[in-house]
C-alpha positions as CSV (number, residue, x, y, z in Angstrom):
1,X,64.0,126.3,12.6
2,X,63.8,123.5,15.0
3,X,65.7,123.9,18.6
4,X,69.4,122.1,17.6
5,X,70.1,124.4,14.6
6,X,69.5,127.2,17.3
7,X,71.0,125.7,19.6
8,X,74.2,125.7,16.7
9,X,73.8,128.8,16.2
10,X,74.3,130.2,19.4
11,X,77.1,128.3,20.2
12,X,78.6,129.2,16.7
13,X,77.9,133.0,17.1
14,X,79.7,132.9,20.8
15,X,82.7,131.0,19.0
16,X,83.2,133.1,16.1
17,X,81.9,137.0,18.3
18,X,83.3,135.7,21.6
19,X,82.0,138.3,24.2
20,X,84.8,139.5,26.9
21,X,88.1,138.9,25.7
22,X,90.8,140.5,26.5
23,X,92.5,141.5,30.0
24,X,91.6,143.0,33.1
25,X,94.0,145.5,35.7
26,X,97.1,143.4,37.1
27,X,94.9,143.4,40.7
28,X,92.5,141.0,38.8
29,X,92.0,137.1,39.7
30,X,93.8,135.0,37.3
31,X,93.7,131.8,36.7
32,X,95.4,129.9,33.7
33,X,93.7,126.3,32.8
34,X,94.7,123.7,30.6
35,X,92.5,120.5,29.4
36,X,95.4,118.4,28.7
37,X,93.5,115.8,26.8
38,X,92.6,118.2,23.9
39,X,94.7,121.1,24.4
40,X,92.6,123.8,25.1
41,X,93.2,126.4,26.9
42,X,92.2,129.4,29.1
43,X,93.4,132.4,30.8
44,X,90.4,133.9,33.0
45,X,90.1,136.7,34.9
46,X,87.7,138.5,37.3
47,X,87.4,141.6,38.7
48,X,85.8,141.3,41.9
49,X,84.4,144.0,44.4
50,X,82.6,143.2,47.4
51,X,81.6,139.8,46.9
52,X,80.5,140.7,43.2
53,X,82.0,139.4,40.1
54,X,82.2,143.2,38.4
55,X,83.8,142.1,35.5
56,X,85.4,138.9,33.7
57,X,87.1,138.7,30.8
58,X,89.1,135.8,28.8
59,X,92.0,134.8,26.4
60,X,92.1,131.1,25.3
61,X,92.3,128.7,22.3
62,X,90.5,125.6,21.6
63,X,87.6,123.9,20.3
64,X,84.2,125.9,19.6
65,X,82.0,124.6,22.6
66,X,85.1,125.8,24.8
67,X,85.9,129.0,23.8
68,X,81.7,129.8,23.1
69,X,81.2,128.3,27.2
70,X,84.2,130.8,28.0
71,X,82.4,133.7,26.5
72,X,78.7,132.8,27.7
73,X,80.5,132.4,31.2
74,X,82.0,135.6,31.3
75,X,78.5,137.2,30.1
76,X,76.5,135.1,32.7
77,X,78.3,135.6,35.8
78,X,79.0,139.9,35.5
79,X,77.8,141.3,38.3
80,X,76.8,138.3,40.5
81,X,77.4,138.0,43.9
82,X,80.3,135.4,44.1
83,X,77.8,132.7,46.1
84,X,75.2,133.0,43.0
85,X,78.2,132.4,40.4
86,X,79.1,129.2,41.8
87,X,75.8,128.4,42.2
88,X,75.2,129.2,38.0
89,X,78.2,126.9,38.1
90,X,76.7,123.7,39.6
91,X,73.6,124.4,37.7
92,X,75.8,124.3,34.3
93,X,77.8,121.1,36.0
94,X,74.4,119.4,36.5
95,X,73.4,119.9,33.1
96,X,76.3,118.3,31.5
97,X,76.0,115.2,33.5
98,X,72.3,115.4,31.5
99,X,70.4,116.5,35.1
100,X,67.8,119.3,34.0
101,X,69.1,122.5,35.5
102,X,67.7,123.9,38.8
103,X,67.3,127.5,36.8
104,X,67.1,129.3,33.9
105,X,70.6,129.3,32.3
106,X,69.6,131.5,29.2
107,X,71.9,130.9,26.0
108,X,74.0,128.3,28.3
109,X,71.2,126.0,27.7
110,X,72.9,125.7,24.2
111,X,75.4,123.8,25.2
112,X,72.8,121.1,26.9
113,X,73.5,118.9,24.0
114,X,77.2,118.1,24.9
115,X,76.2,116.1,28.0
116,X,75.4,113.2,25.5
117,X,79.4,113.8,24.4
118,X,81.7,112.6,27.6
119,X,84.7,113.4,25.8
120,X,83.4,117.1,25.1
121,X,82.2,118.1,28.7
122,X,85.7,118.7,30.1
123,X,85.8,121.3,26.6
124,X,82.2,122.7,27.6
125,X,83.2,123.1,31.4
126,X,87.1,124.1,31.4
127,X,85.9,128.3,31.9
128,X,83.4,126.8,34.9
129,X,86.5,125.3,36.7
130,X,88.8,128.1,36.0
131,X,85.7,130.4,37.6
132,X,85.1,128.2,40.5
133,X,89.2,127.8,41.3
134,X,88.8,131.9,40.9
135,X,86.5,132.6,43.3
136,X,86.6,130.0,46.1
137,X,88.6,130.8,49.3
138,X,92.5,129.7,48.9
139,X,93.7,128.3,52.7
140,X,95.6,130.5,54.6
141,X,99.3,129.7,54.2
């Protein structure tokens, strides 16, 4: 089997078994995206606890490589401190500008293939920005 039908595979088995959806308590961070040139959409949420992401879960609809990068988000960043998440974060940014990742990103390597796909890296990282607007400071009103 060579390393693209794998690479399918995964992608297609997040897609069609997404991992982590549903809802979290009302205390939990929400954020709703939108990617208005395709229409896909997502409604994350995280559960955080002392600078750790304890839990994440999502509801969305869209294409396959934004609902399967939703639900290899969720799974990735469980129980990472909040500095490490974002730092998972710019490692999956890098790769989808085609820059080789700085680490390991597991089944998120999967997705590498979309950076040759402009039009499909705002599907692949919609769940990334919804994380990052999550769990970066808001200014203090």
């Amino acid at each position: 089997m060579q390393l693209d039908d794998l690479y399918r595979q995964v992608i297609m088995d997040h897609y069609q078994h997404p991992r982590n959806v549903g809802e979290l308590a009302a205390d939990a961070i929400t954020v709703d995206l939108r990617n208005p040139s395709c229409g896909d959409e997502i409604k994350l949420q995280l559960q955080v606890k002392d600078g750790v992401v304890t839990d994440a879960r999502f509801r969305g609809s869209g294409c396959s490589i934004s609902m399967a990068s939703a639900s290899m988000m969720t799974e990735a960043v469980k129980g990472l401190p909040i500095a490490e998440a974002l730092a998972l974060s710019r490692s999956f940014r890098a790769m989808m500008r085609g820059e080789e990742p700085d680490r390991d990103l597991g089944d998120l390597e999967a997705l590498q293939g979309v950076s040759k796909f402009p039009a499909r890296i705002k599907c692949a990282t919609l769940a990334w920005q919804a994380l990052e607007k999550a769990v970066r400071p808001q200014p203090a009103e």
